[in-house]
C-alpha positions in Angstrom: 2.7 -50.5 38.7 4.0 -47.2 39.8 7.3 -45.9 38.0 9.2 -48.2 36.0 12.5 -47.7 34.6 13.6 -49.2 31.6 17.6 -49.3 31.3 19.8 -50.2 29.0 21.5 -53.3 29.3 24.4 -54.1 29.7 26.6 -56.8 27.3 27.9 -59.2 30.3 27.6 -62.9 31.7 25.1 -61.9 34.3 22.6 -60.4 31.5 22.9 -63.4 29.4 22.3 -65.7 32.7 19.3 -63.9 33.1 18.1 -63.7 29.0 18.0 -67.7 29.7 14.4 -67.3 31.3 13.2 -65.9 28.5 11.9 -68.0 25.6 12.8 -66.3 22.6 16.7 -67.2 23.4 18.3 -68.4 20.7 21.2 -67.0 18.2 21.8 -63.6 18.6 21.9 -64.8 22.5 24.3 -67.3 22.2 26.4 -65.1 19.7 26.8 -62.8 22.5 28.1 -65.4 24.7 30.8 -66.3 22.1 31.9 -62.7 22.1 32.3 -62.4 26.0 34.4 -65.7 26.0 36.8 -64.2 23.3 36.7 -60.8 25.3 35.8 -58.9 22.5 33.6 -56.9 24.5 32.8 -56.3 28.0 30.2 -54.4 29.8 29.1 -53.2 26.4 27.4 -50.2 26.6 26.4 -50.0 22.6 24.1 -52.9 23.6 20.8 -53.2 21.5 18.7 -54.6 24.7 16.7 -52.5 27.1 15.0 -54.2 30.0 13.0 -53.7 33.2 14.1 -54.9 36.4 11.7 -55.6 39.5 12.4 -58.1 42.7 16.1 -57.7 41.3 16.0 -59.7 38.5 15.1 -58.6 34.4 11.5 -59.2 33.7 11.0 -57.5 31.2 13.1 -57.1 27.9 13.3 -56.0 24.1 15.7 -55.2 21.1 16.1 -52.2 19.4 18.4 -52.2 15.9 18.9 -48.8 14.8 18.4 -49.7 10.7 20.4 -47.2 8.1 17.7 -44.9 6.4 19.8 -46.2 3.1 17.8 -49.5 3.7 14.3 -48.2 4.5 11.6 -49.3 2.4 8.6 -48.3 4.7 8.7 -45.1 5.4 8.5 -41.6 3.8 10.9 -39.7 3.6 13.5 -42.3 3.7 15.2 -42.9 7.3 17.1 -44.4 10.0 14.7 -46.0 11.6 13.9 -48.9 15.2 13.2 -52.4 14.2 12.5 -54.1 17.7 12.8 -57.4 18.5 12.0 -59.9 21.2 9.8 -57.8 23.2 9.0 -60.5 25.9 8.0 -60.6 29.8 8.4 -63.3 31.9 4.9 -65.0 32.6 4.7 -64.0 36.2 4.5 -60.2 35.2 2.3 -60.0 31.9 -0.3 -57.7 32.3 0.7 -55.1 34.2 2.3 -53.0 31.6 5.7 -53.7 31.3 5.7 -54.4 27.5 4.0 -50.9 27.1 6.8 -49.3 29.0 9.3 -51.2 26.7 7.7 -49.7 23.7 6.7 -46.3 24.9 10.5 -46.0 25.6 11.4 -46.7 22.3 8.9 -44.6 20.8 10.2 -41.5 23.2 13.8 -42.1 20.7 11.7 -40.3 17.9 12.3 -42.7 15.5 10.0 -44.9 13.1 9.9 -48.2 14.6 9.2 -51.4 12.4 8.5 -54.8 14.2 6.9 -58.1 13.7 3.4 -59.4 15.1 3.9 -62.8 16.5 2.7 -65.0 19.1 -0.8 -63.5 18.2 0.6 -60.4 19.9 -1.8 -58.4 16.9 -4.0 -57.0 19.2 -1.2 -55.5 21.7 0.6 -53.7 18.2 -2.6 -51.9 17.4 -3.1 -50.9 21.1 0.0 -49.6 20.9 -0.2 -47.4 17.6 1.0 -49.7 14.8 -0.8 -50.3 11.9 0.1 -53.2 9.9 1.9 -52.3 6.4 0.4 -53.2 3.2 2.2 -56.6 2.4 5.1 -56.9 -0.1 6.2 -59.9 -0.7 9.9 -58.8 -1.6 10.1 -55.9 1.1 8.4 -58.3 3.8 9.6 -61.8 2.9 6.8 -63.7 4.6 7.0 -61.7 7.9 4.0 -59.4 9.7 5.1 -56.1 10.0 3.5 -53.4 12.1 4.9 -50.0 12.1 4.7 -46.7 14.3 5.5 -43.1 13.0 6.5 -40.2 14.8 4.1 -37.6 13.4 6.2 -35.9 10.6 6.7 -39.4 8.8 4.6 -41.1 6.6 4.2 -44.5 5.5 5.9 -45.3 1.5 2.6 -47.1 0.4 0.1 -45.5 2.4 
């Protein structure tokens, strides 16, 4: 695989042309669009999506909201911490660590990181550090969370 660079992305038409390969497109996608077409923002570099490029087109991709420590229920002590979303590559480039790149990246920004398991993806969280929080049905509201912690944080119910 050799080095791969994982960027930020940028807010623009071409990024959201390319987001359309990807399956998980949906609201926060199309949200974006409406944004552009107002001009509200352009070339936003406060974007929450990082990527990987390769044959010059985005393969690889994933969300990272930076969450108020005000609102953290997980960890210990209390703080700002990464929930990632929609970490997805296209089909053609599974299995050759791309998705480990993504999360490595965000786990290099020193921050707790909450997601959610789906697709089965169970398997690939674990390999990757998380450890599933003990459920709560108010905190967790019927979602599957999996969380990382940089070494000086611990988990609120662990």
């Amino acid at each position: 695989m050799g080095d791969v660079k994982v960027e930020r992305l940028k807010i623009n038409y071409k990024t959201l042309e390319e987001f359309q390969k990807f399956r998980e497109y949906g609201l926060e996608e199309l949200s974006m669009l409406d944004d552009l077409r107002q001009n509200i923002i352009e070339n936003d570099s406060d974007s929450p999506f990082y990527g990987i490029y390769a044959d010059n087109q985005l393969i690889a991709r994933m969300s990272l909201y930076r969450i108020d420590g005000k609102y953290d229920r997980y960890f210990h002590p209390p703080q700002d911490y990464f929930e990632l979303w929609k970490l997805e590559v296209l089909p053609k480039y599974r299995n050759q660590d791309y998705g480990t790149a993504l999360v490595n990246h965000a786990k290099n920004m020193g921050l707790p990181i909450k997601t959610n398991s789906r697709c089965r993806a169970d398997e690939f969280w674990l390999k990757m550090g998380f450890r599933p929080v003990k459920y709560n049905p108010i905190r967790d509201r019927g979602e599957n969370p999996y969380v990382w912690t940089p070494e000086s944080v611990s988990l609120v119910d662990a």
